[in-house]
C-alpha positions in Angstrom: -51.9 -57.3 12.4 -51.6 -54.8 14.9 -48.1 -56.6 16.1 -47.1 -55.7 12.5 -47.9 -52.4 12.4 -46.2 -51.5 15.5 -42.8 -52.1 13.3 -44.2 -49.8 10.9 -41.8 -46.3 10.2 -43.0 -43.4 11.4 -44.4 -41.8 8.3 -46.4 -44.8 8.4 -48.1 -44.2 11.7 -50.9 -42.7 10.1 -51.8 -45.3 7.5 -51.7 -48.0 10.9 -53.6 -45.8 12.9 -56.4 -45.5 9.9 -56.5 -49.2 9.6 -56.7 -49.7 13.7 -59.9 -47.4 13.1 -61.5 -49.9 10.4 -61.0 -52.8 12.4 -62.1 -51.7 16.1 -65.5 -50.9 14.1 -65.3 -53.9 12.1 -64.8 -55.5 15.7 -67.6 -53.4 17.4 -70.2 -54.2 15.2 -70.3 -58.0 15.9 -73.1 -58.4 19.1 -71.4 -59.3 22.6 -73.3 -61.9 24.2 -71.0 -62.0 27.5 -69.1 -58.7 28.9 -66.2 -60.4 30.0 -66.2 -62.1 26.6 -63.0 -62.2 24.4 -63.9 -60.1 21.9 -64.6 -57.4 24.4 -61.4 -57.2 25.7 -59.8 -57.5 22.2 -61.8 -53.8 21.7 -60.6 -52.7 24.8 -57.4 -53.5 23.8 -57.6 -52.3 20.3 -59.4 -49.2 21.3 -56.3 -48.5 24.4 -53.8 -49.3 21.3 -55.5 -46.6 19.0 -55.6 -43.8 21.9 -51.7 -44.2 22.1 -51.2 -44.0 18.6 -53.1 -40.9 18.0 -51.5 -39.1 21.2 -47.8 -40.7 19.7 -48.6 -39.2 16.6 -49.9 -35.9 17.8 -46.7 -35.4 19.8 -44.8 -36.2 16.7 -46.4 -34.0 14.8 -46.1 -31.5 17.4 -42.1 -32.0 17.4 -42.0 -31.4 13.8 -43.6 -28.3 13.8 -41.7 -26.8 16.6 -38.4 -27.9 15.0 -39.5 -25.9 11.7 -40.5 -23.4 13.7 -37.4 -22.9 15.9 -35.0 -23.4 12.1 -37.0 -20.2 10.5 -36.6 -18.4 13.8 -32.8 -19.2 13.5 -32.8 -17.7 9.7 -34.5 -14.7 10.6 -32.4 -14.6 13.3 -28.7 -14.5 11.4 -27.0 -11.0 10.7 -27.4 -10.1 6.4 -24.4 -10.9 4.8 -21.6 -7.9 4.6 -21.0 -7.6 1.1 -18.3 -5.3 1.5 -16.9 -7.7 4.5 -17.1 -10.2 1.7 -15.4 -8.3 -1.0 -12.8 -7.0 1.4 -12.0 -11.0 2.4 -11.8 -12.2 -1.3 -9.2 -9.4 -2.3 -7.1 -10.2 0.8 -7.3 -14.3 -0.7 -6.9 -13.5 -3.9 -4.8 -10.3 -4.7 -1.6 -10.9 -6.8 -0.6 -7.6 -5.2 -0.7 -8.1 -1.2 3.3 -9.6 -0.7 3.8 -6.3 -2.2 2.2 -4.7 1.2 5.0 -6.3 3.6 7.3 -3.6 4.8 4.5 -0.9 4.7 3.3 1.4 7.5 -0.3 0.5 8.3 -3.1 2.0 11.0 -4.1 -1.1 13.1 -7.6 -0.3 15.4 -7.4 -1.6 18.7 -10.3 -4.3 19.2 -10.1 -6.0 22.5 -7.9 -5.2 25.3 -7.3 -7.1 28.8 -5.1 -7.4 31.4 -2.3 -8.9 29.5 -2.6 -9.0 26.0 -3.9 -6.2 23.1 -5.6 -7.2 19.8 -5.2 -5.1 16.5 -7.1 -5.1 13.5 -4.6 -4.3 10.8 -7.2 -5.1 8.0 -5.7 -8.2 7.1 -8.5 -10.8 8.3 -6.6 -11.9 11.0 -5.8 -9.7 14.3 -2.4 -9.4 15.5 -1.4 -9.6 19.3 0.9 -7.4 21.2 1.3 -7.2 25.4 0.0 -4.8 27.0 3.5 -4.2 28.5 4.8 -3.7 24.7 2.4 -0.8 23.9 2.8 2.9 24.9 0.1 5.9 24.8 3.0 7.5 23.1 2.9 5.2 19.9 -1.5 6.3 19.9 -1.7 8.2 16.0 -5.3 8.8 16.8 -8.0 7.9 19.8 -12.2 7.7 20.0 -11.6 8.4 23.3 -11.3 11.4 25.8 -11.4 9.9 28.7 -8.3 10.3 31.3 -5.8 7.8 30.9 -4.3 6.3 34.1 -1.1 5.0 33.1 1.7 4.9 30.6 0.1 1.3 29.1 -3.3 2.1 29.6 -4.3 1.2 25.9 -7.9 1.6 25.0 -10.4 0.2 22.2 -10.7 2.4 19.2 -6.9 3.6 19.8 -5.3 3.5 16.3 -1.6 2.4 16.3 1.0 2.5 13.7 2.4 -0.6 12.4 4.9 -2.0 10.3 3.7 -5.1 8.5 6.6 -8.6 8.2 4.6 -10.4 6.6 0.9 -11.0 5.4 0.3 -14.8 7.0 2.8 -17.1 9.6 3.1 -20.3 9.8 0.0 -19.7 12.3 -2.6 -18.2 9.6 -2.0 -14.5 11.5 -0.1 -11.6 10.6 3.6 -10.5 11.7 3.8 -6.8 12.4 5.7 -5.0 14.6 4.7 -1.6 16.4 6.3 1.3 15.0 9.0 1.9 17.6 11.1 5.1 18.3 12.0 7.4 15.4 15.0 6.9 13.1 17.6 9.9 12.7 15.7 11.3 10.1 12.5 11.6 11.4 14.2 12.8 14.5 16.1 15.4 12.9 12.4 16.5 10.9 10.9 16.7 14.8 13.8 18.8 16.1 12.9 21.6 13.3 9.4 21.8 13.9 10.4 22.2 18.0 12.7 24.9 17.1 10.1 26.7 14.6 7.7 26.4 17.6 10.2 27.8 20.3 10.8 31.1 17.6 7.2 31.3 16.7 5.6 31.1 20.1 3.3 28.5 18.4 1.9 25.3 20.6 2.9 21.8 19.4 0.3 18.9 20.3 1.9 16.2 23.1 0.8 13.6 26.1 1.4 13.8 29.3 3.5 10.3 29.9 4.3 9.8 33.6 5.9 11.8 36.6 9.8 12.5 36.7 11.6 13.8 39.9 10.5 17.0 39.8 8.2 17.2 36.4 6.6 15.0 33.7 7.8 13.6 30.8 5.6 14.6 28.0 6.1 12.9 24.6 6.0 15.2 21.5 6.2 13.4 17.7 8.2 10.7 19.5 10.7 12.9 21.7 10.6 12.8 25.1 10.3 16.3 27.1 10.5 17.6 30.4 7.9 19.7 31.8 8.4 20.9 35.4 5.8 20.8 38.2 6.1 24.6 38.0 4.1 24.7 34.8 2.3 22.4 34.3 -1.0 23.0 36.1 -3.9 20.9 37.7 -6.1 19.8 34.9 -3.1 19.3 32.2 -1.7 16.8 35.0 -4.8 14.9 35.6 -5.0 14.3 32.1 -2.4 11.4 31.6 -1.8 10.3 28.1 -4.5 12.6 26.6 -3.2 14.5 23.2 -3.0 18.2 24.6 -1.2 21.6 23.8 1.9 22.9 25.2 4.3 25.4 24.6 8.1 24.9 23.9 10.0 27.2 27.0 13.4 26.0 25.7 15.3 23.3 23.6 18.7 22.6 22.8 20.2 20.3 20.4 23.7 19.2 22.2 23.5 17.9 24.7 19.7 17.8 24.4 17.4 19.2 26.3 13.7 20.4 25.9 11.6 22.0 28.2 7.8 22.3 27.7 4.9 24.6 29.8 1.3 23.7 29.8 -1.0 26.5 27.7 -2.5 27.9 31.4 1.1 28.2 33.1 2.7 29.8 29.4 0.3 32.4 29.3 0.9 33.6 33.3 4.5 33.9 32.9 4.5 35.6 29.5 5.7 39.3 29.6 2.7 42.0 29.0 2.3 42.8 25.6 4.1 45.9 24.0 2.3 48.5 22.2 3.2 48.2 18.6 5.7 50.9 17.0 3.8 53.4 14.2 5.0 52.7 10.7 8.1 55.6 9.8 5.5 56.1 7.1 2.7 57.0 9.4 5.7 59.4 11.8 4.4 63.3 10.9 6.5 64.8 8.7 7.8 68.5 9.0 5.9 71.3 6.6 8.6 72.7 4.3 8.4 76.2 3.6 7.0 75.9 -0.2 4.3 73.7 1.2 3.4 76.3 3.9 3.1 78.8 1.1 1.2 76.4 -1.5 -1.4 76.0 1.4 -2.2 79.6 1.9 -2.6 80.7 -1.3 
């Protein structure tokens, strides 16, 4: 019996170890005339065979319980579900409307950066890779951070680049964009005019600090590249490499092209002192004609 039950599944370890019970006391009420009799050592051995059973089964049951224990931990333990991730996924997979998207402009967010290669997050599901090598602080539309850049590449998460998108999926599952890449002749022509307005105006225009030049920087402004020399550019604007700051326009010419830009600290020094304003004609005193010199004493 007890051979048999030994076979038995494990969900019917309980069932043999009840029956084991019934017959060690079926077994220990018969009287024992000898103690090294048979039937003794057929208790002994029933009783040993019952203590294992219980302690098997107490361990299994102890397993169980920790493995539904540890599964709920692991559900309570799982992020809530992103509906809008969700809803943002399905449109992407089903939208009739995204090949329409290839050939756009787009704002990719820079995700992960290391020594070699940058991710982008075009909003596509898929990022898309660029080297580091490939990306300037120049081509940075907008950045989370403030922090001093320490090179021309020096690319940093939460920088937003702009994109131009080939096409939605390759052949990989990913998406084929390219960085957009210097200015065509309009958009040049567009940056020329705001320069000049600047240069008449006396207004600052908004550029980074790219790397040093034989006797200057180079400082990118709306994707031209200007010269600023050491002379005035001061301290704090040069420490600052690649960080979107204010400078002035000293000069610019068109053919052959040159433009020449001064820091807001070394603009301010070299500007002429003020000039007191002339008085409005209207405001000059006029002469008193004769009639009015009569009118006022009578």
């Amino acid at each position: 019996m007890w051979r048999q039950s030994r076979l038995l599944d494990l969900k019917l370890w309980q069932s043999a170890c009840h029956s084991a019970k019934q017959s060690c006391e079926l077994v220990l009420t018969f009287p024992v005339r000898n103690k090294h009799s048979a039937g003794k050592q057929k208790v002994l051995q029933l009783e040993r065979e019952l203590s294992r059973l219980k302690a098997t089964s107490l361990e299994q049951l102890q397993d169980e319980v920790r493995q539904k224990a540890t599964a709920e931990a692991q559900k309570l333990a799982e992020p809530h579900v992103d509906l809008q991730s969700l809803a943002l996924q399905a449109f992407r997979e089903h939208s009739t409307s995204m090949p329409l998207v290839e050939g756009q402009l787009l704002k990719g967010t820079v995700i992960r950066v290391d020594r070699r290669v940058v991710w982008v997050d075009v909003g596509l599901g898929k990022h898309a890779k660029f080297f580091r090598s490939q990306v300037h602080v120049s081509q940075v539309a907008e950045t989370t951070s403030d922090a001093v850049r320490t090179g021309p590449n020096d690319i940093r998460v939460g920088d937003v680049l702009h994109v131009t998108l080939e096409t939605t999926e390759t052949p990989f599952g990913d998406p084929a964009v390219t960085l957009d890449m210097p200015r065509g002749p309009d958009r040049t022509k567009t940056a020329m005019k705001e320069l000049m307005d600047a240069f008449e105006t006396g207004q600052p225009v908004m550029g980074r600090l790219l790397n040093p030049l034989n006797g200057g920087y180079a400082i990118g402004v709306g994707g031209i590249v200007g010269f600023c020399p050491f002379r005035s550019c001061s301290l704090p604007t040069a420490s600052r490499i690649g960080v979107l700051q204010p400078f002035y326009v000293a000069g610019i010419r068109e053919v052959p092209f040159n433009l020449v830009l001064s820091d807001v600290d070394s603009y301010q020094h070299s500007r002429p002192p003020p000039q007191p304003a002339q008085l409005n004609e209207s405001l000059q005193p006029q002469p008193i004609t004769d009639q009015q010199a009569q009118q006022g004493t009578e």
